[in-house]
C-alpha positions in Angstrom: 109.4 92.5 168.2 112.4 94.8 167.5 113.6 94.4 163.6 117.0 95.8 164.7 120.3 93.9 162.7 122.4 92.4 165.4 125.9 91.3 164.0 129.1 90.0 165.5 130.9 93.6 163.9 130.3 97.0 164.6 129.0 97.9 160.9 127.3 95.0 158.4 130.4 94.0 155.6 130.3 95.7 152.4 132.0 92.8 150.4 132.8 88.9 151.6 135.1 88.6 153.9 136.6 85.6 152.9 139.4 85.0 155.3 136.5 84.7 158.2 134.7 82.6 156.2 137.3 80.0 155.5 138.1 80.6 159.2 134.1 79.1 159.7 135.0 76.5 156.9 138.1 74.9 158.7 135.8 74.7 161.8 133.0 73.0 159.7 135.2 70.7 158.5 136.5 69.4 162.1 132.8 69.4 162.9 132.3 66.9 160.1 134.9 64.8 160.9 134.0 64.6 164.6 130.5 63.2 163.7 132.3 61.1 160.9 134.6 59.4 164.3 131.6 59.4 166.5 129.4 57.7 163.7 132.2 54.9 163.1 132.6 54.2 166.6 129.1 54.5 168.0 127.3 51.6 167.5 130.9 49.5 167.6 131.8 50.6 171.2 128.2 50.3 172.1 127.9 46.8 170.6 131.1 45.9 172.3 129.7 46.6 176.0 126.6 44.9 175.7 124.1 47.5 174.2 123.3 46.1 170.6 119.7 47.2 170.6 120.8 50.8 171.8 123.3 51.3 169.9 120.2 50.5 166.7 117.7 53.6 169.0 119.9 55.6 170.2 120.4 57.4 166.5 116.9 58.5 166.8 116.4 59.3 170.2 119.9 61.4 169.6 118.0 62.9 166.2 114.6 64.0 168.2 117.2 65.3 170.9 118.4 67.7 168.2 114.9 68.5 167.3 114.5 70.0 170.7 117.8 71.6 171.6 118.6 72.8 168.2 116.0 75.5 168.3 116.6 76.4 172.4 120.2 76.5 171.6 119.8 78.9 168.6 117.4 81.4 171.0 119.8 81.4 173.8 123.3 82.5 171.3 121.2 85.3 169.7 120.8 86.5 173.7 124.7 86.0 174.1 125.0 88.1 170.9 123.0 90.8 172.2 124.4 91.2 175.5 128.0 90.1 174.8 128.4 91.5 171.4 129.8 88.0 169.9 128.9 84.3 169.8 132.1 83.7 170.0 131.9 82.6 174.1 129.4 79.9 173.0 131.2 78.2 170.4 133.9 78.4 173.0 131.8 76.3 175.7 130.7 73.9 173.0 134.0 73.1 171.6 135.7 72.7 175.0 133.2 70.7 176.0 133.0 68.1 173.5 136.5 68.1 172.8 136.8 66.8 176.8 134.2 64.4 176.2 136.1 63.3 173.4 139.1 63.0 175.3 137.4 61.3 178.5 135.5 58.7 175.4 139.2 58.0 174.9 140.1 56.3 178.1 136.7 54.8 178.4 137.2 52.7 175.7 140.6 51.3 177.2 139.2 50.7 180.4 137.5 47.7 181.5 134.2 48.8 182.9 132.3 47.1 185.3 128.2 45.9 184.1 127.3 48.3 186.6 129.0 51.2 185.0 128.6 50.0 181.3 125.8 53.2 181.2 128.1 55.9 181.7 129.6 55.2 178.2 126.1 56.2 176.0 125.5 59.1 178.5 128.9 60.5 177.5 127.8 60.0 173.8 124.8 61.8 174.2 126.3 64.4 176.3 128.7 65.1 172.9 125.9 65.3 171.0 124.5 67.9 172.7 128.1 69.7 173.2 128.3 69.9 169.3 125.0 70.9 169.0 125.7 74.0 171.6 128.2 75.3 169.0 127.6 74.3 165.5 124.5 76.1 164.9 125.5 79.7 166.3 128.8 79.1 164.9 127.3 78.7 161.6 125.1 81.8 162.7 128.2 84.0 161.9 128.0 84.0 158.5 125.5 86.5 158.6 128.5 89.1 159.5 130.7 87.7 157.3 129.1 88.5 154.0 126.9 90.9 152.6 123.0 89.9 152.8 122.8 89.9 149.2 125.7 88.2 149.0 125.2 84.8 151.4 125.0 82.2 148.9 128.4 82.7 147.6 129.9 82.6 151.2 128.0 80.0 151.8 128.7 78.0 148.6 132.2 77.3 150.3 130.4 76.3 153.2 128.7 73.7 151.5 131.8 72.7 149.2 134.1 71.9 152.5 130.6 70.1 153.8 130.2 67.9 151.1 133.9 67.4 149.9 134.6 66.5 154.0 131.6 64.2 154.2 132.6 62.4 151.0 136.1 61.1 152.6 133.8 59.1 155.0 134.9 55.7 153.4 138.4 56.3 153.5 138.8 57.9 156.8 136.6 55.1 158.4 139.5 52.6 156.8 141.6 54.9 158.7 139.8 55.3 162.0 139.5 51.1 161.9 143.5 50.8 162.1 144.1 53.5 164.5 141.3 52.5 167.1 138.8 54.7 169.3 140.9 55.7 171.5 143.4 57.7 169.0 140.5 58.8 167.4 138.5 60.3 169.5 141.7 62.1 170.6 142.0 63.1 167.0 138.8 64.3 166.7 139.4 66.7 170.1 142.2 68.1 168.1 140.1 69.0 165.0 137.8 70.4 166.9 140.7 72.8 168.9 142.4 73.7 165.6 139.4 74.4 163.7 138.1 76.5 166.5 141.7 78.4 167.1 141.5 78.8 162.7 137.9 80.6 163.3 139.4 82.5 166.4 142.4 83.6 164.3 140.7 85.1 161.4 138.4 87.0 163.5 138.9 90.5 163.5 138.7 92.7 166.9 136.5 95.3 166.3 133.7 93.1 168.2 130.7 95.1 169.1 130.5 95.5 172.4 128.4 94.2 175.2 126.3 97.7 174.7 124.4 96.0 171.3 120.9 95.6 171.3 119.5 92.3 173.1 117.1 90.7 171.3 113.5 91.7 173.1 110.8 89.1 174.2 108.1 88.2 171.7 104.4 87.6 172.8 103.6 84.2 170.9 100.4 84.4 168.8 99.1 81.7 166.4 101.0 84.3 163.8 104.4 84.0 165.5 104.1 80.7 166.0 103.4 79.5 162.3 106.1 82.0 161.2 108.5 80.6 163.7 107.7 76.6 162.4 108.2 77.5 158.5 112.1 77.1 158.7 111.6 74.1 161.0 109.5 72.6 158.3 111.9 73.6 155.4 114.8 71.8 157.7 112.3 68.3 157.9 111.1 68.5 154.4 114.7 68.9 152.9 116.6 66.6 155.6 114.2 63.8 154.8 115.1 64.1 151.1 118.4 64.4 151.7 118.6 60.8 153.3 116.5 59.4 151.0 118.7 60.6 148.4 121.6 58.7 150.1 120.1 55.9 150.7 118.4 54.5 147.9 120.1 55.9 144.6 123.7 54.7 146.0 121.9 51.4 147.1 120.3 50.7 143.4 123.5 51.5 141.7 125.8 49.3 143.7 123.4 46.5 143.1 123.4 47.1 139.5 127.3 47.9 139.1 128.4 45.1 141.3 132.0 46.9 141.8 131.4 49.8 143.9 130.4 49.8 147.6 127.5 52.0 149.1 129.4 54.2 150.8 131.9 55.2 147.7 128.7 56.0 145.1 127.8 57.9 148.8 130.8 59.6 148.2 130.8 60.7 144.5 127.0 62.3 144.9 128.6 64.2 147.6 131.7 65.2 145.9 129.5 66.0 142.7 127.4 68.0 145.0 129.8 69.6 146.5 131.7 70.9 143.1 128.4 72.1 141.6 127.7 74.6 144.9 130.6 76.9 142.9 129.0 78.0 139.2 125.7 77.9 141.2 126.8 79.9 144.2 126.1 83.1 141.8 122.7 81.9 139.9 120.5 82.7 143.0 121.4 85.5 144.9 119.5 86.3 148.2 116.3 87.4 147.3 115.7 83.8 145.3 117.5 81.6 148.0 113.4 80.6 147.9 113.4 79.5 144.7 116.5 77.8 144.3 116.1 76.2 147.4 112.4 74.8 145.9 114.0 73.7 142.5 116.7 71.6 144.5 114.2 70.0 146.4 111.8 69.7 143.5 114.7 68.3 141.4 115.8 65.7 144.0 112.5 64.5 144.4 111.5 63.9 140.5 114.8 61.9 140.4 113.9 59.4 143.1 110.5 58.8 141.6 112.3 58.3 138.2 114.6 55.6 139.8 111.2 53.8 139.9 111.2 53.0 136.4 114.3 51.4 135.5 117.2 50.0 137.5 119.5 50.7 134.5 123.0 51.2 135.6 123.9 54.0 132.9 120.4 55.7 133.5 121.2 55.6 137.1 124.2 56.9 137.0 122.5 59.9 135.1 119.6 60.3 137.7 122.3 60.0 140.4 124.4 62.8 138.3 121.5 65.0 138.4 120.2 63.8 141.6 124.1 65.5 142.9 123.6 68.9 141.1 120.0 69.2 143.0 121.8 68.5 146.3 124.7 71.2 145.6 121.6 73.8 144.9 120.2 72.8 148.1 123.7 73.0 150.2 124.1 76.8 148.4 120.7 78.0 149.7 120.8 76.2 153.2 122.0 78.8 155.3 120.7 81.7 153.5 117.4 80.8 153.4 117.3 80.0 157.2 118.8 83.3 157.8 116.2 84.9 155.6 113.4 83.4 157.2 113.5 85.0 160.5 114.3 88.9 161.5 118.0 89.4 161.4 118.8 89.7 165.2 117.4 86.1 165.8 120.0 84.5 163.2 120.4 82.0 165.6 117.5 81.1 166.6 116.6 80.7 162.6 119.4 78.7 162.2 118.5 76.3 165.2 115.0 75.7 163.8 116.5 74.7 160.4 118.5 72.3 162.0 116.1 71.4 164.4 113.7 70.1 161.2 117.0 68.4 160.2 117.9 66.3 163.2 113.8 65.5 163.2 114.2 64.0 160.0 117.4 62.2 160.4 115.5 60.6 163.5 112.0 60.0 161.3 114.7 57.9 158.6 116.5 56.5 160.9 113.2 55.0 162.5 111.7 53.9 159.4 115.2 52.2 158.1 114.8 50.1 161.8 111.0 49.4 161.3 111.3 48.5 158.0 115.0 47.8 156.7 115.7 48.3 153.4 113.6 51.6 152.0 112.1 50.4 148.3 112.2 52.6 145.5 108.7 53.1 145.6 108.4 54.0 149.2 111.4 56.6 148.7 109.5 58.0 146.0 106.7 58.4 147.9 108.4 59.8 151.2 110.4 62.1 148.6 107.1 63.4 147.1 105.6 63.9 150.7 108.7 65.9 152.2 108.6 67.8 148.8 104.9 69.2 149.9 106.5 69.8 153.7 109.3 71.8 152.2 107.1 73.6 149.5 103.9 74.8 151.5 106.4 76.0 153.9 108.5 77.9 151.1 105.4 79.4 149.7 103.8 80.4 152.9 107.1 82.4 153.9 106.9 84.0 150.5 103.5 84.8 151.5 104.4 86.2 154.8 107.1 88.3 153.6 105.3 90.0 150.4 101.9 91.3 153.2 104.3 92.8 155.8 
């Protein structure tokens, strides 16, 4: 396997170049608030035509969906990379693409379809699942030639901050999305997608390499490759399964024990918490302890939901949930670093895809249980938090393992 650095410019940045990545920001942000519009409207539009039980199972065939085109994605832009010079072209494609499935969604919605046609409506949803997935992970990718390598959490710290602070307006842009109606918003959410795309174009510079860089070569796969190729894929489960566990039973507990604030706006403040903490943090773990830091959020996380199993408190709550927040900023700032680090520079996509691969597995393994079983106990959280802990942390240490014998 050739170890040759593949990067979207000519030589690898000395310092952050910050303009490209708030260019990547803006686009992560209408990213957010396009799965924001489609989460709001999903099950509604689905429930409206007649498919209340999909609308429950499609999340999670839609989460094992990204579990398998995540990674296959990922491959295919570090190919596009080496033979084009840039993944710009694919994140291109993807926006396009769901933007005019966004746009089509939009008169769907207004028309009256027949029960004979009343499928083509959750094949267009699944279809812009898989349009964003075409795009978001190689666009994310490019961070890798935005910053130096030593320098990636604090690029990526803003990353996470426009992450999380987006994410936490969920509440109050689903109060907006419920007056304005599908229709508008899925036309709103094709706008976001253009102007955050045309904001990353923009701030590109264009000095590109040229379609003369090095392709990435073809890898025999040996029971070696194959565990190396799974750790970040395991990382992505382990920490996406604590992530929703996070959000779903701390902000459950506390709203039943304040009475005055809703689910989704204690959702909110661990978010925005989160999202503020990424910045004095950004600089405590530079690249070569993105392992470590990404292992104490986890850890961190995990001791704070098994704490919420011995008093339901609302002041020591709102202290677990506090500290609960700061663990999921530290595991925002290491994110993309760490699935960079974990596989050989030119396949930055490909790393990438697996992480969120082991996400979208997860999101599909919660969203199953919370349909099995309803309401997730603090016990059982605890448990499931202390099990994707292990996931995450034999996986951490077997990378370190790997990269101190080679």
């Amino acid at each position: 396997m050739t170890n040759v650095q593949t990067n979207s410019f000519p030589n690898a940045p000395t310092k952050i170049m910050w303009q490209q990545v708030w260019g990547l920001a803006a686009l992560l942000a209408a990213i957010t608030f396009s799965w924001i519009a489609y989460g709001f409207y999903q099950p509604r539009i689905l429930a409206r035509i007649g498919f209340v039980d999909l609308a429950i199972w499609l999340g999670i065939f839609q989460g094992l969906l990204g579990a398998i085109v995540e990674p296959i994605v990922g491959w295919f832009s570090d190919r596009i990379l080496g033979r084009f010079g840039s993944r710009l072209p694919q994140v291109v494609v993807g926006v396009t693409l769901a933007g005019l499935i966004f746009v089509i969604a939009s008169w769907l919605v207004e028309t009256q379809l027949s029960e004979g046609m009343r499928w083509i409506v959750p094949v267009m949803m699944t279809m812009w699942v898989i349009a964003m997935i075409i795009f978001r992970g190689p666009a994310i990718a490019l961070l890798q030639g935005f910053a130096p390598t030593n320098q990636l959490p604090q690029a990526n710290a803003i990353l996470a901050l426009v992450l999380a602070i987006t994410s936490a307006t969920s509440p109050i842009l689903g109060l907006i999305l419920k007056q304005i109606g599908a229709s508008m918003t899925f036309i709103l959410g094709a706008i976001a997608l253009l102007i955050g795309s045309v904001l990353l174009w923009v701030s590109m510079p264009r000095h590109l390499v040229t379609a003369t860089s090095p392709e990435v070569s073809a890898t025999k796969l040996t029971a070696k490759s194959v565990v190396k190729y799974a750790l970040p894929f395991f990382v992505g489960l382990g920490s996406g399964l604590e992530i929703n566990l996070l959000l779903h039973i701390l902000p459950r507990h506390l709203s039943q024990e304040l009475g005055s604030l809703s689910v989704e706006y204690i959702q909110s403040g661990i978010l925005l918490i989160a999202g503020v903490t990424t910045l004095p943090l950004r600089s405590l773990f530079p690249r070569q302890k993105v392992t470590f830091g990404m292992g104490l959020g986890l850890a961190s996380i995990a001791v704070c939901l098994t704490l919420t199993v011995l008093s339901q408190n609302g002041v020591y709550l709102i202290l677990i949930s506090a500290i609960a927040a700061m663990a999921l900023g530290l595991v925002l700032t290491n994110t993309i670093p760490l699935a960079l680090a974990m596989v050989p520079p030119n396949q930055a996509g490909f790393g990438t895809g697996l992480y969120f691969g082991g996400n979208g597995m997860a999101t599909a393994m919660f969203a199953a249980l919370v349909v099995t079983q309803g309401e997730i106990s603090a016990m059982n959280g605890a448990l499931l938090s202390l099990l994707a802990l292990a996931i995450a942390i034999i996986s951490l240490k077997k990378f370190a393992y790997v990269t101190q014998h080679n």
